[in-house]
C-alpha positions in Angstrom: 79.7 -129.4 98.1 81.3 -130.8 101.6 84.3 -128.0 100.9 81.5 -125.2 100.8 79.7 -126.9 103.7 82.8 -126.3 105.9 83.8 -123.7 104.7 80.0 -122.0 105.5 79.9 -123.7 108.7 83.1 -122.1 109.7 82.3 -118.6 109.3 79.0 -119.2 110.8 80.9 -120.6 113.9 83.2 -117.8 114.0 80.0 -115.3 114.0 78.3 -117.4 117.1 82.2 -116.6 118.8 81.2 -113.4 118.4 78.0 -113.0 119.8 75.8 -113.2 116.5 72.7 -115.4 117.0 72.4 -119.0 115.2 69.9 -117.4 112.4 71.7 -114.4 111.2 75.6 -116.3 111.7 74.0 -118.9 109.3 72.1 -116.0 107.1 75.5 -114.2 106.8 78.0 -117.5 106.5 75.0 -118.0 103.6 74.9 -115.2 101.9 78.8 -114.1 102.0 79.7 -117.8 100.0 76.5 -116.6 97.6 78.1 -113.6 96.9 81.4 -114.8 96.7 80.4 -117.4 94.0 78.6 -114.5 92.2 82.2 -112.2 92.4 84.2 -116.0 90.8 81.5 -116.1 88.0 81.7 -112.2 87.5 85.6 -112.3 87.5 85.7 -115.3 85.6 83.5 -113.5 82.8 85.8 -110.3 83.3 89.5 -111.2 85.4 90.6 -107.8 84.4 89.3 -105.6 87.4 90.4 -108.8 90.0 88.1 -110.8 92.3 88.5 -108.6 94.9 86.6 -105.9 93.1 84.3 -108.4 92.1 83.5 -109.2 95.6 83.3 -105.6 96.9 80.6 -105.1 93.7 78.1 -108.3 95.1 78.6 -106.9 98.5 77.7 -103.4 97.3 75.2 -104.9 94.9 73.6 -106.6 98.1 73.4 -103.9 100.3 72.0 -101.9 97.6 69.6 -103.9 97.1 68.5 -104.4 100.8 68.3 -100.8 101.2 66.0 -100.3 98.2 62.3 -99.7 98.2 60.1 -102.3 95.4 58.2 -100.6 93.3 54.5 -100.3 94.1 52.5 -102.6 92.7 49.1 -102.5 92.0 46.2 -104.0 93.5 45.0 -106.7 91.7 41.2 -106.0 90.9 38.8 -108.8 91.9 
């Protein structure tokens, strides 16, 4: 846990060098250790394609899934 906290903190520190605000350098530091512990779980299941196509596939799965619309729901009736 203190190894992922650095290691989160770090990347977050090198977004705020580049001029990304507190929130999203913390949001991204987040979420890019998220999905890279996602890719080690998927490669670990499957080492054959690599973890670097592991990661590129939670980044895409990600994106894709920021970018897509939830279904409709339906009103509940009261």
């Amino acid at each position: 846990m203190a190894k992922h906290a650095m290691l989160t903190d770090a990347v977050a520190e090198a977004l705020r060098q580049r001029g990304v605000s507190d929130g999203l350098a913390d949001l991204a530091a987040r979420t890019g250790w998220a999905a890279f512990q996602h890719a080690v779980d998927a490669w670990a299941d499957d080492p054959a394609p690599g973890l670097d196509a592991h990661l590129c596939q939670a980044f895409d799965d990600l994106r894709a899934l920021s970018t897509a619309v939830p279904p409709t729901q339906a009103s509940p009736e009261h």
